[in-house]
C-alpha positions in Angstrom: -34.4 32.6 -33.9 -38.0 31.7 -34.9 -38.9 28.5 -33.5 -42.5 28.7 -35.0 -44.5 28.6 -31.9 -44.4 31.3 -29.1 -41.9 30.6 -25.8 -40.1 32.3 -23.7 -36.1 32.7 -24.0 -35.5 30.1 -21.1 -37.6 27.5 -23.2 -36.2 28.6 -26.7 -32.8 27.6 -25.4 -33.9 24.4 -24.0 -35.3 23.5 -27.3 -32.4 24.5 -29.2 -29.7 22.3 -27.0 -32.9 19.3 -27.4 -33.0 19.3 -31.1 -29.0 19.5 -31.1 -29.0 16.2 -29.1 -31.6 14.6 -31.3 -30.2 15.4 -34.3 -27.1 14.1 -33.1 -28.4 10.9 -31.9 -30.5 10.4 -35.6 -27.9 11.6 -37.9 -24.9 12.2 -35.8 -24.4 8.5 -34.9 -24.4 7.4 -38.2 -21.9 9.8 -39.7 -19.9 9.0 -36.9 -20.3 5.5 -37.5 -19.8 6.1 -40.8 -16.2 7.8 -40.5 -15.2 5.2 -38.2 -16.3 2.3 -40.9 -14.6 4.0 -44.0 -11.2 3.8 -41.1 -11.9 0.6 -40.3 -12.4 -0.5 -44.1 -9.2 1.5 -45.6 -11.8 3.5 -47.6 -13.3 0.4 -49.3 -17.6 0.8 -49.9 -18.6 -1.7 -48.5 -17.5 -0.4 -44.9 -20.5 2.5 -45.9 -23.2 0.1 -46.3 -24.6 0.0 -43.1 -23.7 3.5 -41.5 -25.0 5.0 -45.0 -28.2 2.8 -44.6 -28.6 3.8 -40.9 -28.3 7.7 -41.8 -30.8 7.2 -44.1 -33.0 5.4 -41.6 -32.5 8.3 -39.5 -33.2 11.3 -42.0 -36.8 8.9 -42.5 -37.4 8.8 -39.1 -35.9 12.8 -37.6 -38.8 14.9 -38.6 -41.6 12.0 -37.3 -39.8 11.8 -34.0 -38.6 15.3 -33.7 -41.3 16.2 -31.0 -41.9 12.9 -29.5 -39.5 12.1 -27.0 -41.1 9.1 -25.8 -39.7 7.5 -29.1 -35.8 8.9 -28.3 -34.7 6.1 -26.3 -35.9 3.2 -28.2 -34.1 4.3 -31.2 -31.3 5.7 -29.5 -30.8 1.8 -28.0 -31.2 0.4 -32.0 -29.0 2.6 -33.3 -26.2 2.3 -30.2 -26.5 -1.5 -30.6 -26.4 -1.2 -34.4 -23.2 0.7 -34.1 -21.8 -1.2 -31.5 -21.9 -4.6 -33.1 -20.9 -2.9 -36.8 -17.7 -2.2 -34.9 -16.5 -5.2 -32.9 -17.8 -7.3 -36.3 -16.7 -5.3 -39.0 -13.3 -6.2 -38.5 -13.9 -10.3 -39.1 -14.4 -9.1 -42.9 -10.8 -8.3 -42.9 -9.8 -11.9 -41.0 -9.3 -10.0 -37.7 -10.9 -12.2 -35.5 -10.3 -11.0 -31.6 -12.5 -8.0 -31.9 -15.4 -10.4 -32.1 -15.0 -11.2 -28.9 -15.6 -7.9 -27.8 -19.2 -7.6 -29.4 -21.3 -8.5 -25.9 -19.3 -5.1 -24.4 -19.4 -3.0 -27.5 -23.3 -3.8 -27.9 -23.9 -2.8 -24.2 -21.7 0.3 -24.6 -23.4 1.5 -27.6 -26.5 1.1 -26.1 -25.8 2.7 -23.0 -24.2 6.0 -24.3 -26.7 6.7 -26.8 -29.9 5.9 -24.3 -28.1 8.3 -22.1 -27.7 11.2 -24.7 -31.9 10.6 -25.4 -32.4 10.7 -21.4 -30.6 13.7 -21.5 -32.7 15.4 -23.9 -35.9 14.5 -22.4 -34.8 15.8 -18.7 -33.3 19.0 -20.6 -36.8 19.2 -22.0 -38.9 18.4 -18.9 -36.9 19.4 -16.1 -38.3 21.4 -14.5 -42.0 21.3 -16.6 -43.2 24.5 -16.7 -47.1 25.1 -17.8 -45.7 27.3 -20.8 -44.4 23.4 -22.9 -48.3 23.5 -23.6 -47.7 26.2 -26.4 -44.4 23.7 -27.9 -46.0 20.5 -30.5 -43.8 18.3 -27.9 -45.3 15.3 -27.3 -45.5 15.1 -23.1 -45.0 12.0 -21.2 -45.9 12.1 -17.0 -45.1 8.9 -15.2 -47.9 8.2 -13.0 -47.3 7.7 -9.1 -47.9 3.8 -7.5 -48.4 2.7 -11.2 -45.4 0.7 -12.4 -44.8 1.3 -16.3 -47.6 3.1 -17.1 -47.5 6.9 -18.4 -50.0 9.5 -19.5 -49.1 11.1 -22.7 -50.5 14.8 -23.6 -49.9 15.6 -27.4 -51.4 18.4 -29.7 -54.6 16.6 -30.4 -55.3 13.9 -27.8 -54.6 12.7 -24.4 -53.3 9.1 -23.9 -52.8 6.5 -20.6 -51.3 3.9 -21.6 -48.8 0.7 -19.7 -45.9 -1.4 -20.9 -46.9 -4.9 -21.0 -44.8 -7.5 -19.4 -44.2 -10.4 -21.7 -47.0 -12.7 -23.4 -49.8 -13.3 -21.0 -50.1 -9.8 -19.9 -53.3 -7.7 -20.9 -54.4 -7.5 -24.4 -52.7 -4.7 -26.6 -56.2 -3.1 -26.9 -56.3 -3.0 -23.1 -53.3 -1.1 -22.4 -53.5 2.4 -23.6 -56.8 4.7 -23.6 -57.0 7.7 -25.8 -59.2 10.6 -25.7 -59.1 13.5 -27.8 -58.4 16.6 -26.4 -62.2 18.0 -27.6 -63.4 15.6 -25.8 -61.8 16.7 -22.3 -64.6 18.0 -20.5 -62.8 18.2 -17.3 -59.5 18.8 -15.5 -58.4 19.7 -12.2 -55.8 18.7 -9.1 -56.1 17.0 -6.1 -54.4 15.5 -3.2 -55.1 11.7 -2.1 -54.5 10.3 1.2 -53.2 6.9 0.0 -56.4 5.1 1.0 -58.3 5.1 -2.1 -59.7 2.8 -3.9 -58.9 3.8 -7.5 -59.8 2.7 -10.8 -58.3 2.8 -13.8 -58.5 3.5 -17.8 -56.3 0.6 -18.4 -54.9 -2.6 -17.5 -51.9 -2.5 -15.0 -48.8 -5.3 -15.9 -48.3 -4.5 -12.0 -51.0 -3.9 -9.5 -51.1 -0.3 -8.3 -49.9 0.6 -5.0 -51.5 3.4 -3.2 -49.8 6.3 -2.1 -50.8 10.2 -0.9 -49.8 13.2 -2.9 -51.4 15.3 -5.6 -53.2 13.5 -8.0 -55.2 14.6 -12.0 -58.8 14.5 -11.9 -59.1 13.9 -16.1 -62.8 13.6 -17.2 -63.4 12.7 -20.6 -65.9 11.3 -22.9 -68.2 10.6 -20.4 -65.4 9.0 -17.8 -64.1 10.2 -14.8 -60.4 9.1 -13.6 -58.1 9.8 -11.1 -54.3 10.1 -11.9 -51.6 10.5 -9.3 -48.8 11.8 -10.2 -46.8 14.5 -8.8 -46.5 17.2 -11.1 -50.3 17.4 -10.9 -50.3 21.0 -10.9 -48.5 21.3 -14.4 -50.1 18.8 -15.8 -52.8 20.0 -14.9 -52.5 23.4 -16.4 -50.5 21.9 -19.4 -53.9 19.9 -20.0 -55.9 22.7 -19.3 -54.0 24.9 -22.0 -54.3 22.5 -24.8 -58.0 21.9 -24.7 -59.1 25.4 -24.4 -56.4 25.7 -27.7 -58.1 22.8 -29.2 -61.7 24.3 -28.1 -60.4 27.6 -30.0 -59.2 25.7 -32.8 -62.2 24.4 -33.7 -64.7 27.5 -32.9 -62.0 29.7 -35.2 -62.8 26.5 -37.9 -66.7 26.7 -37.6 -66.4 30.5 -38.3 
C-alpha cells in the first residue's frame, strides 16, 4: 500500500489501524448515530437531521485533522456528547419521557468511549516513538516533564511550546504558546538535568514548574536558547533533528 511518504512496515501498519480509528471516530459515529436515529424515529427524517449534519461536520473536518492528533480528543468528546444527548433526548419527540432522565449518564458515556477510541489512536501512533515518525506529516505532541499542561508540538514546518490555560485570569493567550519555524532551529541536542536547575521558559506556566532530573531538549532557535525536559529526549531529539535538516533541504532544493 502506498502511504505517500517512505516508512517502514512496522510504521505502515500502525498508520493503517490510526486512520481506521479516526475515520471511525469522524464518520463512523455519525453513521452509527445515524442508524440508531432512523430506529429510534420509525424511519421518519427528521431523526437524520442531526447525525446527517454531524457526518457532514466530520467529512469538513477528516482531512484537516487527519495528521493532527492533538485535535482527536476534543472532537471525539463533541461528537460522543452530541451522540449521547441525541439519544437519551430524541425519544421526548415521540412523548417518551423517562429516557430524559438518562441524558447526564448517556452524555458522560458518549464522551468517555469515544475520547478513549482517540487515546487509543494516539498511543497506537506514539507508543513507542521511534525517530523514523519524522518522515510521516503527523503532527507530534511530547508532554514536557515538571510542567503541568504544557506540550511541545513538532509539525512539518514549525516547532511549537505551548500550555493550557486554567480559567480567566490565567496568562494571556499570546503568552501561552511559542512558535518557531523549523528554518529557524539553529540548534538541537539532549541532556540530562539533576533536578536543581533553575529553568526558564518560552511560555507562561498555568502551574509553576517543579524540577526534576532526567534527560532534557536543548532547542535553540531564533536567537533563544531553552531547555525542555522531557523524557523521550532522545527521540525528540532526533525527530527534531530530522525535520530541520528536511526543511534545510527543502529550501536549498527551492533556491536551485
Amino acid at each position: 500500500m502506498c502511504l505517500g511518504f517512505p516508512v517502514s512496515s512496522e510504521l505502515a501498519r500502525r498508520h493503517r489501524k490510526v486512520q481506521l480509528v479516526v475515520g471511525t471516530i469522524y464518520l463512523g459515529i455519525p453513521v452509527v448515530l445515524l442508524g440508531v436515529g432512523l430506529w429510534l424515529g420509525s424511519g421518519a427524517w427528521t431523526a437524520a437531521v442531526l447525525p446527517v449534519a454531524l457526518l457532514a461536520v466530520g467529512a469538513f473536518l477528516l482531512p484537516r485533522h487527519r495528521y493532527r492528533p492533538q485535535r482527536w480528543g476534543v472532537t471525539a468528546a463533541a461528537f460522543g456528547a452530541v451522540a449521547g444527548l441525541f439519544v437519551a433526548l430524541y425519544p421526548l419527540a415521540q412523548g417518551h419521557y423517562w429516557p430524559a432522565f438518562l441524558f447526564l449518564p448517556a452524555l458522560w458515556a458518549g464522551v468517555v468511549l469515544c475520547v478513549a477510541l482517540a487515546r487509543y489512536a494516539e498511543r497506537t501512533l506514539l507508543v513507542p516513538a521511534v525517530p523514523e515518525l519524522a518522515d510521516t506529516p503527523y503532527e507530534l505532541a511530547f508532554r514536557l516533564r515538571g510542567l503541568r499542561l504544557t506540550t511541545l508540538v513538532l509539525g512539518k514546518d514549525s516547532v511549537t511550546i505551548q500550555s493550557i490555560p486554567l480559567g480567566r485570569r490565567g496568562p494571556k493567550p499570546a503568552d501561552l504558546a511559542r512558535t518557531y519555524p523549523l528554518s529557524k532551529v539553529t540548534g538541537v541536542y539532549d541532556v540530562s538535568l539533576t533536578g536543581a536547575e533553575r529553568l526558564r521558559f518560552p511560555v507562561a506556566l498555568p502551574i509553576p514548574a517543579v524540577g526534576t532530573a532526567g534527560p532534557a531538549v536543548i532547542l535553540q532557535a531564533a536567537g533563544d536558547d531553552w531547555v525542555l525536559p522531557t523524557d523521550l529526549a532522545p527521540t525528540l531529539a532526533q525527530l527534531l533533528t530530522h525535520r530541520v535538516n528536511s526543511t534545510t533541504d527543502q529550501e536549498l532544493g527551492d533556491e536551485a
